[in-house]
DSSP file (Angstrom, degrees, kcal/mol; ACC not computed):
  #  RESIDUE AA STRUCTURE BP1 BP2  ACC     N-H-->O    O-->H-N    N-H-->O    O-->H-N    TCO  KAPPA ALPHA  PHI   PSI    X-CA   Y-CA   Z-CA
    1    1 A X              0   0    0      0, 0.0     2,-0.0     0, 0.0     0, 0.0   0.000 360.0 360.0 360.0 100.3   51.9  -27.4  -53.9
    2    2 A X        -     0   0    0      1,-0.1   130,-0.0     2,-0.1     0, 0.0  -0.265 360.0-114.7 -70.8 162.5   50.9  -24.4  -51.9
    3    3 A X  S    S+     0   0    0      1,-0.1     2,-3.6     2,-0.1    -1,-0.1   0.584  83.4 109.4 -74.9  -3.6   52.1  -22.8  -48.8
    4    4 A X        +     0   0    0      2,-0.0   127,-0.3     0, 0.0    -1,-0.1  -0.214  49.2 172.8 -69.7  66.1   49.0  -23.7  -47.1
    5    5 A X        -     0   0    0     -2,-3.6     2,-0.3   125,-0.1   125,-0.1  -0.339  16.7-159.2 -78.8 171.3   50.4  -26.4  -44.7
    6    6 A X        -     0   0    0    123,-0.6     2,-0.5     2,-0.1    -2,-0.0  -0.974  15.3-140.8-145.2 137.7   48.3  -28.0  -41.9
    7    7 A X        +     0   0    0     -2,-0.3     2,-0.1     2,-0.0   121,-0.1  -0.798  53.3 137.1 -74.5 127.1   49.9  -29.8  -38.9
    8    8 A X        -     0   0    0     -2,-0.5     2,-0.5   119,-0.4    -2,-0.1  -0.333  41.8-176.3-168.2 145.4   47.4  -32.8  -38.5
    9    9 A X        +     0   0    0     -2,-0.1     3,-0.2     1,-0.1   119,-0.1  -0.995  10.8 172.1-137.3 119.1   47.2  -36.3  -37.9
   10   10 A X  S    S+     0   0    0     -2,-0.5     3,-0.3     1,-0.2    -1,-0.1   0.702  79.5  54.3-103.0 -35.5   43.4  -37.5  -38.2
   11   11 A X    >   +     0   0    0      1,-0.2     3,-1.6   112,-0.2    -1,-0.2   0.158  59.0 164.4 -87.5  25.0   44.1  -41.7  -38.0
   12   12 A X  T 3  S+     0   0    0      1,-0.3    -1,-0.2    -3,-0.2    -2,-0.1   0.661  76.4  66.4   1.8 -47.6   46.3  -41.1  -34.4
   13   13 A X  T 3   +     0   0    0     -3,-0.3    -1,-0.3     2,-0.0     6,-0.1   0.099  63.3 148.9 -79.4  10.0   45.3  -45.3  -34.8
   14   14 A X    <   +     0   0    0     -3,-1.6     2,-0.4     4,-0.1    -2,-0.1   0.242  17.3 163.8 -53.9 158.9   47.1  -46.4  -37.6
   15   15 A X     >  +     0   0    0      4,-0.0     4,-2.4     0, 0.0     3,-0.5  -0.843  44.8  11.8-157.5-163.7   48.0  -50.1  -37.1
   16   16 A X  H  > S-     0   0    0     -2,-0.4     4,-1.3     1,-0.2    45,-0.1  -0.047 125.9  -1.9  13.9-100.1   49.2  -53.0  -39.6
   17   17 A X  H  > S+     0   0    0      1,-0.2     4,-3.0     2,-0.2     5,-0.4   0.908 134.1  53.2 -78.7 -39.3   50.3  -51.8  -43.1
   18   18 A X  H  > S+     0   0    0     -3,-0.5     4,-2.6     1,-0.2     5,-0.4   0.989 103.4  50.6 -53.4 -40.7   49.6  -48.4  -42.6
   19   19 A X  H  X S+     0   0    0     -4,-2.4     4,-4.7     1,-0.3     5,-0.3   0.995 111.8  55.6 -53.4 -44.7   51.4  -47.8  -39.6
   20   20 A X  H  X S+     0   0    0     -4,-1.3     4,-3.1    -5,-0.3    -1,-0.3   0.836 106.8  44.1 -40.7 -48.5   54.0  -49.4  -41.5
   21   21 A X  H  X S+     0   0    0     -4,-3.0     4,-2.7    -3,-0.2     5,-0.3   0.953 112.8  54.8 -70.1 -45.8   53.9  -47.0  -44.5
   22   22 A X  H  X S+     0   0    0     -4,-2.6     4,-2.2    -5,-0.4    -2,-0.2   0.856 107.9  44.4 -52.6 -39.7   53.7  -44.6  -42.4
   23   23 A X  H  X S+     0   0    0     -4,-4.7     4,-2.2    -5,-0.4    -1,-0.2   0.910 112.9  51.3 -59.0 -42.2   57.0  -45.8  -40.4
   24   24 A X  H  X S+     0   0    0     -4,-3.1     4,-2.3    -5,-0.3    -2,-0.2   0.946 105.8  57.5 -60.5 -43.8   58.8  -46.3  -43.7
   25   25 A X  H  X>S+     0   0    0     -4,-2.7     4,-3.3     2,-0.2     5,-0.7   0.956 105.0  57.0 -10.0 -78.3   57.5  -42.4  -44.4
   26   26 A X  H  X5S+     0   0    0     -4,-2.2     4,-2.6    -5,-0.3    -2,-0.2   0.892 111.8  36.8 -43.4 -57.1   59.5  -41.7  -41.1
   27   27 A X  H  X5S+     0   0    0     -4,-2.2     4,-2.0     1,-0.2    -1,-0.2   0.901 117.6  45.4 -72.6 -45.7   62.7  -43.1  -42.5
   28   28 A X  H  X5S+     0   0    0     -4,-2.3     4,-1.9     2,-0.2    -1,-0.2   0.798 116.2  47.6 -59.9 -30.6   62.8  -42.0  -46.0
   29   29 A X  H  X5S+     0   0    0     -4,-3.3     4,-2.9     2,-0.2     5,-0.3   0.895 116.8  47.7 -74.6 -42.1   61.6  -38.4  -44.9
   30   30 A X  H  X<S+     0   0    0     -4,-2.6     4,-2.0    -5,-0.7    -2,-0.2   0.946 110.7  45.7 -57.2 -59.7   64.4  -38.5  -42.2
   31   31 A X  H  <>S+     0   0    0     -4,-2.0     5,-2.1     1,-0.3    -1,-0.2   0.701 118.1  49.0-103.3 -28.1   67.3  -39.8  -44.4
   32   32 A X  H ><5S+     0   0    0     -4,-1.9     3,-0.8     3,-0.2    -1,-0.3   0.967 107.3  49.6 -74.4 -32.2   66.0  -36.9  -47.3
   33   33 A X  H 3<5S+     0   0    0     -4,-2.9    -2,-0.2     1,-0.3    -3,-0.2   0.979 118.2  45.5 -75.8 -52.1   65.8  -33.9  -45.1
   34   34 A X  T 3<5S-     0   0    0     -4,-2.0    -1,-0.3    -5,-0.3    -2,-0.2   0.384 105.1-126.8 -70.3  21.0   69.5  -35.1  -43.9
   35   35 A X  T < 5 +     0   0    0     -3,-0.8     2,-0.6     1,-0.2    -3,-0.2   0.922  49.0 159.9  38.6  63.0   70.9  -35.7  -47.2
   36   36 A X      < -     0   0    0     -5,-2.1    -1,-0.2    -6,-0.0     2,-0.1  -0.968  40.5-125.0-121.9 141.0   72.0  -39.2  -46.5
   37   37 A X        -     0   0    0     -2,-0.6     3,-0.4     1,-0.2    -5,-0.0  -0.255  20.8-112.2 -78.7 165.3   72.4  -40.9  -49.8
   38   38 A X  S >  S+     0   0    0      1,-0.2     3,-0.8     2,-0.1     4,-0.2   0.485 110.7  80.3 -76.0  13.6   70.5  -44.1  -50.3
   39   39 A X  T >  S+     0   0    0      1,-0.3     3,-0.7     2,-0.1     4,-0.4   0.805 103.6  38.1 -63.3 -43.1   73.6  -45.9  -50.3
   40   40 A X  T 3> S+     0   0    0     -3,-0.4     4,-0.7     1,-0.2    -1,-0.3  -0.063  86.3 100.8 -93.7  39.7   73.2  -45.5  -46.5
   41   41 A X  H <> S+     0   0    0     -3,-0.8     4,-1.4     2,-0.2    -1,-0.2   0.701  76.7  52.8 -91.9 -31.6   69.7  -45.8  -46.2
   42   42 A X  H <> S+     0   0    0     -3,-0.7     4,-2.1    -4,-0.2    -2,-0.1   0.695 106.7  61.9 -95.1 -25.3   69.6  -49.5  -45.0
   43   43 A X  H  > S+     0   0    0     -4,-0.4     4,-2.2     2,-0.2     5,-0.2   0.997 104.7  46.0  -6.3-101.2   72.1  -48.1  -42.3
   44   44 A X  H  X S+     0   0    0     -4,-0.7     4,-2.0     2,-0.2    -2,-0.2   0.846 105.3  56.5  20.3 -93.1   69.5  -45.8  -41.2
   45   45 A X  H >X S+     0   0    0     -4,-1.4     3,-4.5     2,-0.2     4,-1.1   0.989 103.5  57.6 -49.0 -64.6   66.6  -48.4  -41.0
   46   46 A X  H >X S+     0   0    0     -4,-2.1     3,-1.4     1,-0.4     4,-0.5   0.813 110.3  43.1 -30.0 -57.1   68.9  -50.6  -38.6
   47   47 A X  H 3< S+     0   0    0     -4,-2.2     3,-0.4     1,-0.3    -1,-0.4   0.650 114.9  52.5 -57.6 -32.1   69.0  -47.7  -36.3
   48   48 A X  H << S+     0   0    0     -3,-4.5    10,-0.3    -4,-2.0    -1,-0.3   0.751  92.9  70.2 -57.1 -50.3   65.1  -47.3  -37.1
   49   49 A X  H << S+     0   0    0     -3,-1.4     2,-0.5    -4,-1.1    -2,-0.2   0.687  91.2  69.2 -78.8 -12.3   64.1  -50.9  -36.2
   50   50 A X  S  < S-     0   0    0     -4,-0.5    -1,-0.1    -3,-0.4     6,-0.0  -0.913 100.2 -87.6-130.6 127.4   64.8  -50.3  -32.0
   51   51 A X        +     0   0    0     -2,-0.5     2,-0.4     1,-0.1    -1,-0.1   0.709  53.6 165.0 -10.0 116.8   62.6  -48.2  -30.0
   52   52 A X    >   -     0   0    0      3,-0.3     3,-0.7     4,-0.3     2,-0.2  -0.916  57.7 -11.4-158.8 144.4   63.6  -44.6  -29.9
   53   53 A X  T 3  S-     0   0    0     -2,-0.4    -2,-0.0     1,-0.2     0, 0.0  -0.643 117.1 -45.7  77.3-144.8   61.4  -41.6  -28.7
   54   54 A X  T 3  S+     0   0    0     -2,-0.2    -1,-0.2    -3,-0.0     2,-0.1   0.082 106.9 114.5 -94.3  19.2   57.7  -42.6  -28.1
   55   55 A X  S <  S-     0   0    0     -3,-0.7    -3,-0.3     1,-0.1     3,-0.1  -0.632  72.2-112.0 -86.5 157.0   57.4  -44.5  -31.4
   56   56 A X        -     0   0    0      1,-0.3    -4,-0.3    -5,-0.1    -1,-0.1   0.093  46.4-106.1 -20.1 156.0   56.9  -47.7  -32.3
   57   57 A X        -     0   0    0     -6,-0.1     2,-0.4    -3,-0.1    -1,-0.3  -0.508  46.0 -83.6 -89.9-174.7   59.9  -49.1  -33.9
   58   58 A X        -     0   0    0    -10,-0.3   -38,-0.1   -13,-0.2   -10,-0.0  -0.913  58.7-144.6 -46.3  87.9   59.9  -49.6  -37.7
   59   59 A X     >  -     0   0    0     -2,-0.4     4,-3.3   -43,-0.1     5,-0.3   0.260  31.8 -84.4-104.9-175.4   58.0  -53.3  -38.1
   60   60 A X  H  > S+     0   0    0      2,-0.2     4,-2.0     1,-0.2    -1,-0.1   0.793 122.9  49.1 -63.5 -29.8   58.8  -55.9  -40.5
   61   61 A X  H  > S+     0   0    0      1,-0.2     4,-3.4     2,-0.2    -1,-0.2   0.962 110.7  52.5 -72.2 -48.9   56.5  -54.5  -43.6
   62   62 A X  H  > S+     0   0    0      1,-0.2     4,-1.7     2,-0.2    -1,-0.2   0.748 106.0  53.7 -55.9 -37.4   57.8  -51.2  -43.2
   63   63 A X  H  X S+     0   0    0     -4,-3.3     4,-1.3     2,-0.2     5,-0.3   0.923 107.6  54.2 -58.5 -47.6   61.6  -52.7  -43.4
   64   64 A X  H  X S+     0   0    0     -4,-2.0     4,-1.2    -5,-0.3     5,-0.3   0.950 104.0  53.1 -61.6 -51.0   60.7  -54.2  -46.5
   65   65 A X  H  X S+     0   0    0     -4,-3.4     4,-1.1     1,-0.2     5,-0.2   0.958 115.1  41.9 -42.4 -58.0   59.4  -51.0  -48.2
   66   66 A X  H  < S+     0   0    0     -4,-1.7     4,-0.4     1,-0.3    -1,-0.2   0.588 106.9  52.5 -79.0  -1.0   62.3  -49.3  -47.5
   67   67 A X  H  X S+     0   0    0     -4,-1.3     4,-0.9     1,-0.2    -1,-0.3   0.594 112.7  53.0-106.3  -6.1   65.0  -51.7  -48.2
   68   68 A X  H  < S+     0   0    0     -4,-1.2    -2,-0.2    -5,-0.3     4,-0.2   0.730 105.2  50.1 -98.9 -10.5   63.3  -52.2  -51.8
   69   69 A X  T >X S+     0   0    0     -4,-1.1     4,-2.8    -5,-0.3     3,-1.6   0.816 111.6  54.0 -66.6 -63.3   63.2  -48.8  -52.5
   70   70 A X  G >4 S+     0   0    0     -4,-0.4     3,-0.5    -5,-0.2    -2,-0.1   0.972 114.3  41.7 -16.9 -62.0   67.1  -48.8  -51.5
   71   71 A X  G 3< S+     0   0    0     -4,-0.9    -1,-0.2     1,-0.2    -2,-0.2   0.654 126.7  27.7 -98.1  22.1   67.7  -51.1  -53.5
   72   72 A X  G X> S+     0   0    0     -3,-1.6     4,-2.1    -4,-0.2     3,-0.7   0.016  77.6 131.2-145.5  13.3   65.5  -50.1  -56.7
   73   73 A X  T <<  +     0   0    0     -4,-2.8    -2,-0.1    -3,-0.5    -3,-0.1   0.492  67.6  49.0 -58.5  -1.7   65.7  -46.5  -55.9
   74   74 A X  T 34 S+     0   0    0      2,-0.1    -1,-0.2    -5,-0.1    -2,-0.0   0.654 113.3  56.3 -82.2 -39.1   66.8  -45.3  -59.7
   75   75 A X  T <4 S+     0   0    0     -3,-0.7     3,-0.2     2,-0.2    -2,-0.2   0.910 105.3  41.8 -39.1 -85.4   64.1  -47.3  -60.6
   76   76 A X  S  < S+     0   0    0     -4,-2.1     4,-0.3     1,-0.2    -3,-0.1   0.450 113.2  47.7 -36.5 -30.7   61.4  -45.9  -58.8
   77   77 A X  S  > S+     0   0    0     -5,-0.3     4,-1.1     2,-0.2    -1,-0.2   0.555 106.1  63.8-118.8  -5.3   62.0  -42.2  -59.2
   78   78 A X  T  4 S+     0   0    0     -3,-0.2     4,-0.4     2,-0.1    -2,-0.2   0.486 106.5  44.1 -54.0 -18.4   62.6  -42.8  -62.9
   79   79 A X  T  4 S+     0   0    0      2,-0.1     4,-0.4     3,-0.1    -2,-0.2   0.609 110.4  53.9-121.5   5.1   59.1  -43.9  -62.9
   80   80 A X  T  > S+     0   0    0     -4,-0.3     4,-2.9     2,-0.2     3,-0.5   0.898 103.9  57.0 -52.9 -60.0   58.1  -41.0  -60.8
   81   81 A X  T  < S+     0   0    0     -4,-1.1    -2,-0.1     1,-0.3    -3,-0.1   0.706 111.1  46.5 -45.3 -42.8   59.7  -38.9  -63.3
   82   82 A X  T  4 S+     0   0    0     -4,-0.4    -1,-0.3     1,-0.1    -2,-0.2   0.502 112.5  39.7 -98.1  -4.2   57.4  -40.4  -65.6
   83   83 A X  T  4 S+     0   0    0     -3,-0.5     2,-0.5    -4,-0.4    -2,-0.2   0.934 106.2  71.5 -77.6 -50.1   54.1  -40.4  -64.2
   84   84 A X     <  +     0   0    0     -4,-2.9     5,-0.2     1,-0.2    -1,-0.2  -0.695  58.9 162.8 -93.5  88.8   54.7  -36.9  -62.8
   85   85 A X  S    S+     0   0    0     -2,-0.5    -1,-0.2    -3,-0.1     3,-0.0   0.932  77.3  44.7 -39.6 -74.5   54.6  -34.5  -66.1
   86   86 A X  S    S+     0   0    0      1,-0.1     2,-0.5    -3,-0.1    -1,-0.1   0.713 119.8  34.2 -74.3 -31.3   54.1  -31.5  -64.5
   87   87 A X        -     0   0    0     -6,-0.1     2,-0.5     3,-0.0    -1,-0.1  -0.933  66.0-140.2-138.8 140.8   56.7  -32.0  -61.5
   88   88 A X    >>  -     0   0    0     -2,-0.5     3,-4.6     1,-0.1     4,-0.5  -0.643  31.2-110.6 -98.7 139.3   59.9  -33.6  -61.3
   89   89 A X  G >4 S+     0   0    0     -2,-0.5     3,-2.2     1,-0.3     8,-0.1   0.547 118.3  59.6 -16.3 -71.7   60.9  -35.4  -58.3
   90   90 A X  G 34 S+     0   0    0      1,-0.2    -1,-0.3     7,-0.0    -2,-0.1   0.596 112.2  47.1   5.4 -35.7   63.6  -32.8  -57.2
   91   91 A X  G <4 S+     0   0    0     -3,-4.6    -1,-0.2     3,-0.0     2,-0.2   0.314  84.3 101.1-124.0   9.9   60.4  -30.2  -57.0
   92   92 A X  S << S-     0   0    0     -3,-2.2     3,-0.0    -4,-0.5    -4,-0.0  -0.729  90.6-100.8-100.9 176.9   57.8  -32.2  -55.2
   93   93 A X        -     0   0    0     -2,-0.2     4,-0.3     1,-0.1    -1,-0.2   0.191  44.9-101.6 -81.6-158.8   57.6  -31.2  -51.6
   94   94 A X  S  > S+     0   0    0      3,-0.1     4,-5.5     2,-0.1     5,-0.4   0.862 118.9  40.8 -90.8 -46.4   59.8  -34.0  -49.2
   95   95 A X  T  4 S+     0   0    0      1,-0.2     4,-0.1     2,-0.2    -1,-0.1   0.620 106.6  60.6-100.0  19.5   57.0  -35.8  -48.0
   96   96 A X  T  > S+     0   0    0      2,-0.1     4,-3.4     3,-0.1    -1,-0.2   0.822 104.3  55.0 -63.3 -57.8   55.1  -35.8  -51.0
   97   97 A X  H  > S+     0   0    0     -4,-0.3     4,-2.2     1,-0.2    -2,-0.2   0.943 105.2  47.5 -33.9 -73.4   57.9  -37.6  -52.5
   98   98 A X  H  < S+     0   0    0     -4,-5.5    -1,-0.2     2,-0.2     4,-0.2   0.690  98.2  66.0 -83.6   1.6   58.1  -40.2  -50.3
   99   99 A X  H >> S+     0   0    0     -5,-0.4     4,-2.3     2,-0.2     3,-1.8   0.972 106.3  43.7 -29.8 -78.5   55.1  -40.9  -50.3
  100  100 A X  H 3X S+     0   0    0     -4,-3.4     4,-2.6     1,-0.3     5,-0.3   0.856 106.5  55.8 -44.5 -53.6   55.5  -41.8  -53.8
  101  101 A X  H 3X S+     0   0    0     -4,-2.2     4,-0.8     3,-0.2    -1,-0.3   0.625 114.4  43.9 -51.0  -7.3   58.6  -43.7  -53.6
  102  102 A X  H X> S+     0   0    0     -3,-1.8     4,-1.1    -5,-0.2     3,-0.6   0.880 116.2  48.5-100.2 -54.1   56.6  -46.0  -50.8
  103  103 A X  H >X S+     0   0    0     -4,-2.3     3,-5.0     1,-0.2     4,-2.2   0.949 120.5  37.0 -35.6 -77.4   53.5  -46.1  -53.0
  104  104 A X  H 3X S+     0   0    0     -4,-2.6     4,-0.9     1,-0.3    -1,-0.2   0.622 105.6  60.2 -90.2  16.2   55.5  -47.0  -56.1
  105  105 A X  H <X S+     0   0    0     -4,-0.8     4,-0.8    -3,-0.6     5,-0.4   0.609 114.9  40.1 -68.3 -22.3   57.9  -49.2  -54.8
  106  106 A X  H << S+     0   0    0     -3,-5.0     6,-2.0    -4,-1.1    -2,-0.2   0.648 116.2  50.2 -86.2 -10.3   54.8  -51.5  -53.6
  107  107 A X  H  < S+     0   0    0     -4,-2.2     4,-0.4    -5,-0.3    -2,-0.2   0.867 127.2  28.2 -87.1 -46.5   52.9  -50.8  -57.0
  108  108 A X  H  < S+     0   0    0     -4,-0.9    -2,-0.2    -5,-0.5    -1,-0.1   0.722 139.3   8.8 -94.5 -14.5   56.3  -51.9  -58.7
  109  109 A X  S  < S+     0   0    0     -4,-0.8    -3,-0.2     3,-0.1    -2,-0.1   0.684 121.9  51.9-141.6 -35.7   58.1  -54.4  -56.3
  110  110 A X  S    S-     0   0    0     -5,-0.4    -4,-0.2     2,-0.1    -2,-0.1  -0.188  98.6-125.6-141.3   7.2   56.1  -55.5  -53.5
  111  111 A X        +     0   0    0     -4,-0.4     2,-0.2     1,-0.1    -4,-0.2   0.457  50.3 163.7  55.2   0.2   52.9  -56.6  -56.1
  112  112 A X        -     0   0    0     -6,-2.0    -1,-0.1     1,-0.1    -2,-0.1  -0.531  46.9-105.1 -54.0 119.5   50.2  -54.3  -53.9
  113  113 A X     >  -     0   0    0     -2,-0.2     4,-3.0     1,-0.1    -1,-0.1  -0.082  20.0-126.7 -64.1 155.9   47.3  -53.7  -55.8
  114  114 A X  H  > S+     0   0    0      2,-0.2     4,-2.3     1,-0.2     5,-0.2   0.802 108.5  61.7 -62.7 -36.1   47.0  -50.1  -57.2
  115  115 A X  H  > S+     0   0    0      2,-0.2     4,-2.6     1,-0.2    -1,-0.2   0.978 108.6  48.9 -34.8 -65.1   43.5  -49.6  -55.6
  116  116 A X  H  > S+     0   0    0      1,-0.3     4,-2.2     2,-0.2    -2,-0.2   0.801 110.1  43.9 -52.1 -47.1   45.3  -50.1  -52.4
  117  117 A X  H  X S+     0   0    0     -4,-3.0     4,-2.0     2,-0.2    -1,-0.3   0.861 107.1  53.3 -45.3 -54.7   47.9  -48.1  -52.7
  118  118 A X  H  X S+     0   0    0     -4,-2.3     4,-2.1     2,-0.2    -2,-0.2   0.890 114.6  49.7 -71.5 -36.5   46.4  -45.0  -54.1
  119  119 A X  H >X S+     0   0    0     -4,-2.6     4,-1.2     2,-0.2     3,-0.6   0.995 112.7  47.0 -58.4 -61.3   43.7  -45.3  -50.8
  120  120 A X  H >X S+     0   0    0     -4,-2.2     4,-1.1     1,-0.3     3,-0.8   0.850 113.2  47.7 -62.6 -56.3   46.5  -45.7  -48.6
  121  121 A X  H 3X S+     0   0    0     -4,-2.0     4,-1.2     1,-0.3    -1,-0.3   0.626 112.8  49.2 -47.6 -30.2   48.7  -42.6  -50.0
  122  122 A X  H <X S+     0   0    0     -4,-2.1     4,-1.5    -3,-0.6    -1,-0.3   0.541 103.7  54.6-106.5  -3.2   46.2  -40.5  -50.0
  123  123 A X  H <X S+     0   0    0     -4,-1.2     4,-1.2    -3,-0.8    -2,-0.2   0.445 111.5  47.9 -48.8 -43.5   45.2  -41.0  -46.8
  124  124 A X  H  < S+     0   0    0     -4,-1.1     4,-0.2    -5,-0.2    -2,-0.2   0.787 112.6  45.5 -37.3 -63.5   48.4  -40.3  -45.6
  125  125 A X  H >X S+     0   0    0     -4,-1.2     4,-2.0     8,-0.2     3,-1.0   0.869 107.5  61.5 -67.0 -41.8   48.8  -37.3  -47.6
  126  126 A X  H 3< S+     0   0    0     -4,-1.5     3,-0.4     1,-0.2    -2,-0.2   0.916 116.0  31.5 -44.1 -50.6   45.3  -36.4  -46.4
  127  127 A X  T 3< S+     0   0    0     -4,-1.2  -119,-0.4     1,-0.2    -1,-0.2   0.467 132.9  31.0-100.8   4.2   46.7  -36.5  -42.6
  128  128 A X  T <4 S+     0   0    0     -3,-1.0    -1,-0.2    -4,-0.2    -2,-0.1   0.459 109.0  43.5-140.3  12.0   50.2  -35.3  -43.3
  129  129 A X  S  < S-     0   0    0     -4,-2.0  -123,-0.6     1,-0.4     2,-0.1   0.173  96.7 -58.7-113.0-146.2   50.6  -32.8  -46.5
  130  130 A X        -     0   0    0   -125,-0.1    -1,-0.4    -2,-0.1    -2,-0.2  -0.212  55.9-111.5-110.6-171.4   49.2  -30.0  -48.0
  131  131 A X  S >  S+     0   0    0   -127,-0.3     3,-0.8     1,-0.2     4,-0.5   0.793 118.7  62.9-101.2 -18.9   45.3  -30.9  -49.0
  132  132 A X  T >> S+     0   0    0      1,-0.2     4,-1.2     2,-0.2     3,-0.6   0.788  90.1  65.8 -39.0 -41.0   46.6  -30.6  -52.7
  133  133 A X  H 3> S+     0   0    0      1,-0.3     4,-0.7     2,-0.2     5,-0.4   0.560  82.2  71.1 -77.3 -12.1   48.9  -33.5  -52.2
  134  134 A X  H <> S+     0   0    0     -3,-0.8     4,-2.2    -9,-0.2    -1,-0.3   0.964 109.7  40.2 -74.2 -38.9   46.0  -35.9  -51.7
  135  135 A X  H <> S+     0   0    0     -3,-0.6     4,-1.2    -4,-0.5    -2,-0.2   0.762 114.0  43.8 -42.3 -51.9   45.5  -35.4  -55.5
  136  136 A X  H  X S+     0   0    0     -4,-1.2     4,-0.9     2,-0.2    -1,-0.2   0.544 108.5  52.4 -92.8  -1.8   48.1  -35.3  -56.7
  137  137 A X  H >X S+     0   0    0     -4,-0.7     4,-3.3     2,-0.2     3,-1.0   0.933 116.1  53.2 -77.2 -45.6   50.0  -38.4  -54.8
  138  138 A X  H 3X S+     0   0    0     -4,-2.2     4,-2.7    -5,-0.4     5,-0.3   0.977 113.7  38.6 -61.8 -47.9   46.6  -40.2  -56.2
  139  139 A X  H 3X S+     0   0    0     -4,-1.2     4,-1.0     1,-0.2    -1,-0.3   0.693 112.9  57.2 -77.2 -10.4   47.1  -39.0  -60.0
  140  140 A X  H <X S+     0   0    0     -3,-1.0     4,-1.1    -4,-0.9    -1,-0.2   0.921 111.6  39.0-104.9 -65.7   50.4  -39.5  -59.7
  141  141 A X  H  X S+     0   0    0     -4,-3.3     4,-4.0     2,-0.2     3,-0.2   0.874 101.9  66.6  -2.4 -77.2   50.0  -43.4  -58.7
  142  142 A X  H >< S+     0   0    0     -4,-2.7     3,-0.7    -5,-0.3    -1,-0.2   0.971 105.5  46.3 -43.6 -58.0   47.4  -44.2  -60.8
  143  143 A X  H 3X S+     0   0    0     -4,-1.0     4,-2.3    -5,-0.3     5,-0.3   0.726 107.2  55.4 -72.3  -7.4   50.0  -43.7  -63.8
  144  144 A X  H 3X S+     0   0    0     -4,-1.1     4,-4.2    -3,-0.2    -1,-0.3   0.870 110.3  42.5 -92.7   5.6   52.3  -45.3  -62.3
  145  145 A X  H X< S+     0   0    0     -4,-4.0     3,-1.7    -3,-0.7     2,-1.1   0.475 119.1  49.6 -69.1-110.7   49.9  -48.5  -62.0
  146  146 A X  H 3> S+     0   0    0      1,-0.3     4,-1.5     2,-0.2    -1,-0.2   0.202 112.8  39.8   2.5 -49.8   49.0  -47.7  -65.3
  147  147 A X  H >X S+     0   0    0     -4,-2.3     4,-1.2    -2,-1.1     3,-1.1   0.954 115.9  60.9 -75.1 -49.9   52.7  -47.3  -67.0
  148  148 A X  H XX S+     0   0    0     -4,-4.2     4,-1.8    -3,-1.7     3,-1.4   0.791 106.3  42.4 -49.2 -45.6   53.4  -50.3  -64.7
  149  149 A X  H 3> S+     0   0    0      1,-0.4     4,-1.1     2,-0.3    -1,-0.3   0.697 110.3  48.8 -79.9 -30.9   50.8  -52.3  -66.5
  150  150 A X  H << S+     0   0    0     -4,-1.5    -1,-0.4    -3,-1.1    -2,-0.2   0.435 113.3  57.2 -80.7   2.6   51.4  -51.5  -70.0
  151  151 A X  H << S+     0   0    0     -3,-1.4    -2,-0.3    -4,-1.2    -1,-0.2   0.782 117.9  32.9 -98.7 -54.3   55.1  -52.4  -68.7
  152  152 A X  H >< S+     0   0    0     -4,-1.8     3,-1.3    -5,-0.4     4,-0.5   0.640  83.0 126.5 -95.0 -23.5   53.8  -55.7  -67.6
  153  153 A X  T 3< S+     0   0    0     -4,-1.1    -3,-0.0     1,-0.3    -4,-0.0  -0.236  85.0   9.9 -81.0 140.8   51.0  -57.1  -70.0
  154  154 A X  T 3  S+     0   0    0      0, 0.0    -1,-0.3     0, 0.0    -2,-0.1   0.480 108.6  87.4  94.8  31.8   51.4  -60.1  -71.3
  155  155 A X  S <  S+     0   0    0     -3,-1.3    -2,-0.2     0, 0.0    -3,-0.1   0.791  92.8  42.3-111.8 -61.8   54.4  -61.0  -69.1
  156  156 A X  S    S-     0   0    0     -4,-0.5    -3,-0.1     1,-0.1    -4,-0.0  -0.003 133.2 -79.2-100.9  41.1   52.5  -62.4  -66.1
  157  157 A X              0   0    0     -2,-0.1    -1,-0.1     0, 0.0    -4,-0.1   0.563 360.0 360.0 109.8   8.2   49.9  -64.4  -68.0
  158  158 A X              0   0    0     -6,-0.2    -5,-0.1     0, 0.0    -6,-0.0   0.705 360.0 360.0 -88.2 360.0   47.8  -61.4  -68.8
C-alpha cells in the first residue's frame, strides 16, 4: 500500500447490491475510523438506516452485510488473517479492510459467489483506494473463497 492515494469515484451510478456494499463500506469505515467496537456496530447501522446528508440511507442488503459481520466479526478477520500472508488486518489501510470484511462476510455467510464478489471489491477498491488495492483485495478474496471451500467440501453435497 502506497502513499499514492486518488480521490475518485468512477461508478457516481452505483445501484442495487453495489450501492449497498458500498453503503455497508460507509458504516464499517465510519465505526473504524471512530473506534467504536463492534459490539456497537448494529447501534451505528440504526442511526445509518434514515436519511442523513445527501445519501441514500443504508438499504436492506447493506443492513444485512453489516449485521453479519457484527455478529461473525472474529470470524471473518481470522480468515482475513489467513488469506492475507503478507499483511495483517491491523496493517491494511481502513478501507481496504473493510472492503474485505464485506467481501468475506458474503463469501462466508451470505453464500455470494466468489466470482462476484472479487468483481464487486475490486471495483470498489478501483474507485475508492489506492490502485494497488484492486489487487490485492482480489488475491486476498480469492483465498478466502478458496480456504472457504476446502473448509466446506463435502459438507454441502460437494
Amino acid at each position: 500500500m502506497s502513499n499514492t492515494k486518488k480521490k475518485r469515484v468512477r461508478n457516481p451510478k452505483r445501484s442495487g447490491r453495489s450501492l449497498q456494499r458500498q453503503r455497508a463500506l460507509d458504516v464499517l469505515f465510519e465505526a473504524d475510523n471512530r473506534g467504536i467496537p463492534v459490539e456497537k456496530l448494529e447501534e451505528l447501522l440504526e442511526e445509518r438506516t434514515k436519511v442523513y446528508t445527501s445519501q441514500t440511507p443504508i438499504g436492506q442488503y447493506g443492513q444485512e452485510i453489516v449485521r453479519t459481520y457484527a455478529h461473525w466479526a472474529d470470524d471473518v478477520d481470522s480468515m482475513l488473517e489467513a488469506a492475507s500472508t503478507e499483511w495483517s488486518v491491523e496493517r491494511m489501510s481502513t478501507v481496504d479492510r473493510n472492503l474485505l470484511r464485506i467481501g468475506a462476510t458474503e463469501i462466508m455467510y451470505l453464500d455470494v459467489a466468489v466470482g462476484i464478489i472479487v468483481k464487486e471489491i475490486a471495483d470498489l477498491a478501483r474507485d475508492l483506494s489506492e490502485d494497488k488495492s484492486v489487487r490485492f483485495t482480489m488475491g486476498v478474496l480469492n483465498r478466502v473463497g478458496d480456504i472457504r471451500k476446502t473448509e466446506t467440501a463435502g459438507t454441502r453435497g460437494e
